[in-house]
LUMVEX-501360 format. One record per residue (C-alpha): residue number from 0; residue in three letters; x, y, z. Coordinates in steps of 0.5 Angstrom, whole numbers. Layout:
<pts>
PT   k   r     u     v     w
PT NUM Ala     X     Y     Z
...
</pts>
This chain:
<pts>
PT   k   r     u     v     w
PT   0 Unk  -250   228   101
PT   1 Unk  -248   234    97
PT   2 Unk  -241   236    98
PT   3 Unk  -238   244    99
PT   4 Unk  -232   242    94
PT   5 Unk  -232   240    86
PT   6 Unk  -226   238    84
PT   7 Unk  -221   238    77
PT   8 Unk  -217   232    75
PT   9 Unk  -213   230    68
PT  10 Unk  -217   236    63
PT  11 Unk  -222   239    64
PT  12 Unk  -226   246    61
PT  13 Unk  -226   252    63
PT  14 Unk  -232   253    63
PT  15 Unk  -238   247    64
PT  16 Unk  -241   245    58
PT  17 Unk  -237   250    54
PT  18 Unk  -230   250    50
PT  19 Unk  -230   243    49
PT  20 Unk  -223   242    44
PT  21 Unk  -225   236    41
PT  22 Unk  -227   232    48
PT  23 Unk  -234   228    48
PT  24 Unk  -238   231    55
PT  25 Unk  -241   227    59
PT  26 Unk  -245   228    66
PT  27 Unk  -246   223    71
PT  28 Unk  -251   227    75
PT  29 Unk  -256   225    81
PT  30 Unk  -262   227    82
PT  31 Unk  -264   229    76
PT  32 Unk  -259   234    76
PT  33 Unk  -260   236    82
PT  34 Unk  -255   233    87
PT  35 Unk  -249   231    86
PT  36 Unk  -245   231    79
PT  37 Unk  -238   229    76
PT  38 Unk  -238   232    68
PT  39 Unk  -233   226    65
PT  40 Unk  -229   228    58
PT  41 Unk  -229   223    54
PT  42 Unk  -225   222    47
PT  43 Unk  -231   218    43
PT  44 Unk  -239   219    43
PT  45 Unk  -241   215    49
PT  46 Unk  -248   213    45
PT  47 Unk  -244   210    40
PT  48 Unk  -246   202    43
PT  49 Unk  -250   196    41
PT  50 Unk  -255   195    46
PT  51 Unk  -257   187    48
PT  52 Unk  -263   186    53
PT  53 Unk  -268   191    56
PT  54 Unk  -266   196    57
PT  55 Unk  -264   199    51
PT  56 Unk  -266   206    48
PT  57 Unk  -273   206    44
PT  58 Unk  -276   210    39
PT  59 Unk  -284   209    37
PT  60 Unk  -287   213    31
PT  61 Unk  -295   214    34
PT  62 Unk  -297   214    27
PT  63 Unk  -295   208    27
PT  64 Unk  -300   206    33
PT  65 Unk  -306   204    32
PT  66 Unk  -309   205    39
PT  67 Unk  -317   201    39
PT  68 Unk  -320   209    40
PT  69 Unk  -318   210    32
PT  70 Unk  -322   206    29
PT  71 Unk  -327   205    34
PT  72 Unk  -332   209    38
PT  73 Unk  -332   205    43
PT  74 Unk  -325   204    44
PT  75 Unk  -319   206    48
PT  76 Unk  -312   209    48
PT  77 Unk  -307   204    48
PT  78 Unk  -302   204    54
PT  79 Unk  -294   205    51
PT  80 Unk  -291   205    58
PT  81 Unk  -292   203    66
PT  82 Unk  -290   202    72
PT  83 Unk  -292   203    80
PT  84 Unk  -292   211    80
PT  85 Unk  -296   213    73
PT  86 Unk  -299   210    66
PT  87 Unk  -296   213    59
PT  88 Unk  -301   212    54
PT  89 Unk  -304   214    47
PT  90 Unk  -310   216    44
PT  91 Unk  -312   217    37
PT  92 Unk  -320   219    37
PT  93 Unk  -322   220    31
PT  94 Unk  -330   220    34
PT  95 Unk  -334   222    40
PT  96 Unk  -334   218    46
PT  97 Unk  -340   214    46
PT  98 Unk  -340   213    54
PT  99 Unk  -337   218    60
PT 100 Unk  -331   216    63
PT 101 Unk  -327   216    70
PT 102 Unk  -320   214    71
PT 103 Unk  -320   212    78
PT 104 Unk  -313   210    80
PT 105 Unk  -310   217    79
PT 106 Unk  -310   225    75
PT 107 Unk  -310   225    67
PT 108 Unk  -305   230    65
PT 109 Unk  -306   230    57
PT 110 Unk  -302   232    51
PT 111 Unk  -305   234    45
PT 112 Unk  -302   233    39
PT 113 Unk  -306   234    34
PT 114 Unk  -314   236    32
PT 115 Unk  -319   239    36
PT 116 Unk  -325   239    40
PT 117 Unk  -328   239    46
PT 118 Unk  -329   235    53
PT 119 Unk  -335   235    58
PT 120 Unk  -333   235    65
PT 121 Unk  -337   235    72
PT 122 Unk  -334   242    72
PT 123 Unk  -337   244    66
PT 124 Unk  -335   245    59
PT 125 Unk  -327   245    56
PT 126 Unk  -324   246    49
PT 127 Unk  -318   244    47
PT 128 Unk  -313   245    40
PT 129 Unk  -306   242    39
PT 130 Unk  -301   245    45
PT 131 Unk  -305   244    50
PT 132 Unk  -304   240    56
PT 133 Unk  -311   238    59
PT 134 Unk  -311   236    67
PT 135 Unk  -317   232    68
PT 136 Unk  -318   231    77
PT 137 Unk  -317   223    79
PT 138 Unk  -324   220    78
PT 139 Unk  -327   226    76
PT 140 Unk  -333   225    70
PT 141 Unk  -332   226    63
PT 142 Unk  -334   225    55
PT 143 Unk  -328   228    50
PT 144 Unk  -333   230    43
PT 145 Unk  -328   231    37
PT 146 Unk  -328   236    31
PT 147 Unk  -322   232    28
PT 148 Unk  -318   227    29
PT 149 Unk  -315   228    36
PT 150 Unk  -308   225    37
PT 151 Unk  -307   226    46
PT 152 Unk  -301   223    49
PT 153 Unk  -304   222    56
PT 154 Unk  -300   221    63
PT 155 Unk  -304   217    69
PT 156 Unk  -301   219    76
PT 157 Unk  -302   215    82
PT 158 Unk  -301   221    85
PT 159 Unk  -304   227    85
PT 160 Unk  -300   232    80
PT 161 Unk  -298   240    83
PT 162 Unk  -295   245    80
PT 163 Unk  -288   244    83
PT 164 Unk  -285   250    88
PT 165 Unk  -283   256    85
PT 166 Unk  -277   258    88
PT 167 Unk  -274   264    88
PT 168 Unk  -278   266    82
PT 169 Unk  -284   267    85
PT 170 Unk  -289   269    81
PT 171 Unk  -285   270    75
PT 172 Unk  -284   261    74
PT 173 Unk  -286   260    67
PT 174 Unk  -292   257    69
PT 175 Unk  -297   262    69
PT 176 Unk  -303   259    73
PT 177 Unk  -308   266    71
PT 178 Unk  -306   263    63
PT 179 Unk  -309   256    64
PT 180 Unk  -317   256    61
PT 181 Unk  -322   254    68
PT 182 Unk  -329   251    66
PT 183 Unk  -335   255    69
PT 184 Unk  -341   249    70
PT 185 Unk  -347   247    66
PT 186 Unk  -352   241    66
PT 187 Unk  -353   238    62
PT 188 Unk  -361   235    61
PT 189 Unk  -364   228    62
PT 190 Unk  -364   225    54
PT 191 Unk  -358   229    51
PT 192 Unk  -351   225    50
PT 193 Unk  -351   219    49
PT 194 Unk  -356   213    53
PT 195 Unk  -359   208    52
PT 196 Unk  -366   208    54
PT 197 Unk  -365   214    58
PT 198 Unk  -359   210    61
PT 199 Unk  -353   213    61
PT 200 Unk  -346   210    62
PT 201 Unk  -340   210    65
PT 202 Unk  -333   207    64
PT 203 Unk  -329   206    70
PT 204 Unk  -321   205    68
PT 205 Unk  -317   202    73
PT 206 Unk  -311   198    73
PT 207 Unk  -312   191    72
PT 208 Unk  -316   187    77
PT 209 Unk  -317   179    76
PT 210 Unk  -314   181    70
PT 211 Unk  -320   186    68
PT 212 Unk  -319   194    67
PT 213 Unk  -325   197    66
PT 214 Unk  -332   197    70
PT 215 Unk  -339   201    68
PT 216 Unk  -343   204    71
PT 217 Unk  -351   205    69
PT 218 Unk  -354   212    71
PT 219 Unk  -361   213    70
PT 220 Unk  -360   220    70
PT 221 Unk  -354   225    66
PT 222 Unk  -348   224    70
PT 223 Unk  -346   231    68
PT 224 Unk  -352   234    71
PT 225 Unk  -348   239    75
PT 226 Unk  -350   246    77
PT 227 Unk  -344   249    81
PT 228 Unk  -338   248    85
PT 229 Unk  -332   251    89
PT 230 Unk  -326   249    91
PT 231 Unk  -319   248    89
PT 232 Unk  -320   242    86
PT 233 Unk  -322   242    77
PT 234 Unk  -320   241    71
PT 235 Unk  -317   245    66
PT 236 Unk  -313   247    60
PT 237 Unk  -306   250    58
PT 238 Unk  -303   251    52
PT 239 Unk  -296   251    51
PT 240 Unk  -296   257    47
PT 241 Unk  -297   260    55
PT 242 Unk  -290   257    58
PT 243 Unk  -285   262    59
PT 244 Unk  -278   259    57
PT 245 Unk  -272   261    62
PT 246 Unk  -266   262    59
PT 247 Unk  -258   263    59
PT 248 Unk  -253   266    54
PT 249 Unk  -248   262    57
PT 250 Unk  -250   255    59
PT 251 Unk  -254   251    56
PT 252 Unk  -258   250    63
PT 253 Unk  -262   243    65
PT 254 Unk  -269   240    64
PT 255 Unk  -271   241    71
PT 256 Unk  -271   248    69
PT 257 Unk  -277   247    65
PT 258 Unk  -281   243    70
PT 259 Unk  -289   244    69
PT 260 Unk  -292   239    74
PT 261 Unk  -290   233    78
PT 262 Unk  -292   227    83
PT 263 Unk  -289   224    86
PT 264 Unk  -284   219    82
PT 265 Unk  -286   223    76
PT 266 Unk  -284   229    73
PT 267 Unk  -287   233    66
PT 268 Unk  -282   239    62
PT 269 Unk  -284   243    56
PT 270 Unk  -278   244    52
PT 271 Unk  -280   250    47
PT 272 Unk  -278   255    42
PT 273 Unk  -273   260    46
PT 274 Unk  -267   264    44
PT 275 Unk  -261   259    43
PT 276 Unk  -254   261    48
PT 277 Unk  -250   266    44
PT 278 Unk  -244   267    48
PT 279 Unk  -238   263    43
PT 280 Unk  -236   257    45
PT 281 Unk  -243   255    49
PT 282 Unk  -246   248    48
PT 283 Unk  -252   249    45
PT 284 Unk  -254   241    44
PT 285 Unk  -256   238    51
PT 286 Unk  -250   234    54
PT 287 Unk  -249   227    54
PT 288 Unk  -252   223    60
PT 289 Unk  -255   217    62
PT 290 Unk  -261   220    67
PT 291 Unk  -258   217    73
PT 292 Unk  -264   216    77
PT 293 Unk  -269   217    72
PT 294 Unk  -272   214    66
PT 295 Unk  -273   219    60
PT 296 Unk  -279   220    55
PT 297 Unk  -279   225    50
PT 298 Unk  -284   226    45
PT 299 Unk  -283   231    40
PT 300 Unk  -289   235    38
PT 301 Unk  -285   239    32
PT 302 Unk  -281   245    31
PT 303 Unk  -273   244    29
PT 304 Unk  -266   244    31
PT 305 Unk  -262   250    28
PT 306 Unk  -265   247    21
PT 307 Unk  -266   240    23
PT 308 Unk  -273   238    22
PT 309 Unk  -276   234    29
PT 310 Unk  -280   228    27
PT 311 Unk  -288   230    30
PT 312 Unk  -291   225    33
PT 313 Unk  -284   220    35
PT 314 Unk  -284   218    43
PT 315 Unk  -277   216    45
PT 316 Unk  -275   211    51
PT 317 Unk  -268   213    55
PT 318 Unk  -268   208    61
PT 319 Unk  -264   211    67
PT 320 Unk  -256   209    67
PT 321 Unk  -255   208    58
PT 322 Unk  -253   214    55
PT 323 Unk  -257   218    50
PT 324 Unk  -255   225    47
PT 325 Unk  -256   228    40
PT 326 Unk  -250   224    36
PT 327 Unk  -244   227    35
PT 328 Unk  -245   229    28
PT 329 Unk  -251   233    31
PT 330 Unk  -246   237    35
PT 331 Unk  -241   239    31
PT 332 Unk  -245   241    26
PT 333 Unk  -249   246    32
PT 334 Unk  -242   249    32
PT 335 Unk  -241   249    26
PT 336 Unk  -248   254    25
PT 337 Unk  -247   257    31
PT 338 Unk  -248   264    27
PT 339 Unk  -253   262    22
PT 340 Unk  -258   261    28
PT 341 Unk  -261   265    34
PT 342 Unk  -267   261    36
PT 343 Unk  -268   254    39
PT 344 Unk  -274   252    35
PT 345 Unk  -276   245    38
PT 346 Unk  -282   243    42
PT 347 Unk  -281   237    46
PT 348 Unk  -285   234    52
PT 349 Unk  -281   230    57
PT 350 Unk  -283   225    63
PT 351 Unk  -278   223    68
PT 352 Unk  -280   218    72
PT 353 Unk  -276   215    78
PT 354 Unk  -279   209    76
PT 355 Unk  -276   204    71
PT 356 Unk  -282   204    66
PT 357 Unk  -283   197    62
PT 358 Unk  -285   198    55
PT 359 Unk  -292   195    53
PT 360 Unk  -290   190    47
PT 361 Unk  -295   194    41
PT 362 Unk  -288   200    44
PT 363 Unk  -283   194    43
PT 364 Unk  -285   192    35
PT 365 Unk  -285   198    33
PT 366 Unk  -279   200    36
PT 367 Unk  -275   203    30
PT 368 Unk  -268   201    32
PT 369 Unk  -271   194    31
PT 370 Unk  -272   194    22
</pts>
């Protein structure tokens, strides 16, 4: 339970995540930051381990992945991390889809990374472009046509996902919903997309049964055939450039602050360009901690940290309970540039989820920290 008292013991700042004097500052938080908390000062860099067995820190490059969808068609994305609340997986289409596909064991909130295209739903058309999040309603049809090479970062929620409580923010929460991007339905005739012989078929994902993941259905008519429909229940886009960051001058504030949909067990943020603390002595590089009841994903779509270029494109794993945090180095020199920047200029997606996650084995041989 929550207590009514923090106390201090041996030497402590001022002020949290500020005026560190040389110390190393450590959270120790329940919740995700939200329950009870212990910020602990330490003399050396807590990340500065060597890790033997499972749960050790992962860092993937996904151009370096080669989900089966690149090269074929008829492919798949390729599952990176699971467990019972939700699927992560990766998709790199590089053509149209030649079937119509229904993930039936949770909703689709899809990342684009990069390329561009289009979707057809059951709800009508959607295109999409980089920064966009696509959120695709659990068994819902769908076919994803490309005008380029299409990089997704694709997370599958047992549950439904929802857009967390505003609190007392009301309607200024950064996810403005009259921003998202809402389809108006259109069939689709009989012979057009693609068929077999007037048959059209559909791709039933599922988790694995008798070691099977997929079932196809045969429809002797377009499955998108649709010609109206009401309801709070659609896909839809939403593009990053849309979120609006809550900030501080004088903390550098958590995650949760920047929650943009949950379900149960799993929870998505978008980290985006804002204006960097500016009150001198301020930490401006999030704090080491080691996400107590949370595993960590963080994909880094692009941008830079006060000069630093961010690796597009690389997807990395902190288990719950092992420290992780920019190095020291890293730190240091944040406050050495404190003046020379003004602006925060990363864009990094995170996923925090209650559940342990396990890695697929295509994560664990290209794990960089491994060559």
């Amino acid at each position: 339970m929550e207590s009514f008292t923090h106390l201090r013991k041996g030497t402590t700042p001022r002020r949290v995540h500020a005026d560190l004097d040389g110390l190393k500052d450590d959270e120790l938080g329940r919740g995700g930051f939200t329950g009870r908390t212990a910020n602990i000062y330490r003399r050396n860099d807590p990340t500065t381990f060597r890790a033997n067995g499972p749960l050790r820190p992962l860092d993937v490059l996904t151009s370096e992945l080669k989900p089966t969808d690149l090269s074929d068609p008829a492919g798949a994305p390729l599952v990176l991390f699971t467990n019972p609340d939700c699927r992560i997986s990766l998709s790199r289409r590089e053509a149209a889809m030649p079937f119509y596909a229904r993930y039936v064991d949770g909703d689709l909130l899809c990342f684009v990374h990069q390329g561009s295209g289009s979707l057809e739903t059951e709800f009508g058309p959607l295109s999409y472009r980089a920064g966009d999040w696509i959120y695709i309603p659990k068994a819902c049809t769908w076919r994803q046509t490309t005008d380029s090479e299409s990089t997704w970062l694709i997370i599958e929620a047992t549950d439904e996902f929802r857009v967390p409580p505003a609190g007392p923010l009301g309607r200024h929460w950064p996810f403005d919903p009259s921003q998202a991007v809402i389809p108006d339905p259109v069939a689709i005739d009989d012979g057009d997309g693609p068929h077999n012989d007037g048959e059209y078929e559909v791709r039933l994902y599922h988790r694995p049964i008798d070691g099977v993941e997929t079932t196809t259905l045969i429809y002797p008519h377009h499955p998108i055939d649709v010609e109206g429909w009401r309801g709070d229940n659609y896909a839809f886009t939403f593009n990053v450039d849309d979120y609006n960051v809550i900030t501080s001058d004088s903390v550098h504030l958590p995650p949760m602050v920047h929650l943009f949909m949950e379900a149960t067990g799993v929870y998505v943020c978008n980290f985006l360009p804002k204006p960097a603390e500016s009150v001198p002595g301020t930490e401006r590089t999030p704090w080491y901690h080691r996400n107590v009841d949370f595993d960590e994903i963080a994909f880094f779509h692009g941008g830079s940290l006060y000069g630093i270029p961010m690796p597009p494109g690389l997807i990395s794993h902190a288990p719950q309970g092992v420290h992780h945090g920019a190095p020291e180095k890293a730190r240091e020199r944040a406050r050495r540039k404190f003046d020379d920047f003004t602006r925060v200029d990363w864009k990094v997606i995170a996923i925090d989820t209650r559940q342990r996650l396990v890695p697929s084995p295509e994560v664990l041989a290209n794990d960089l920290g491994q060559h």
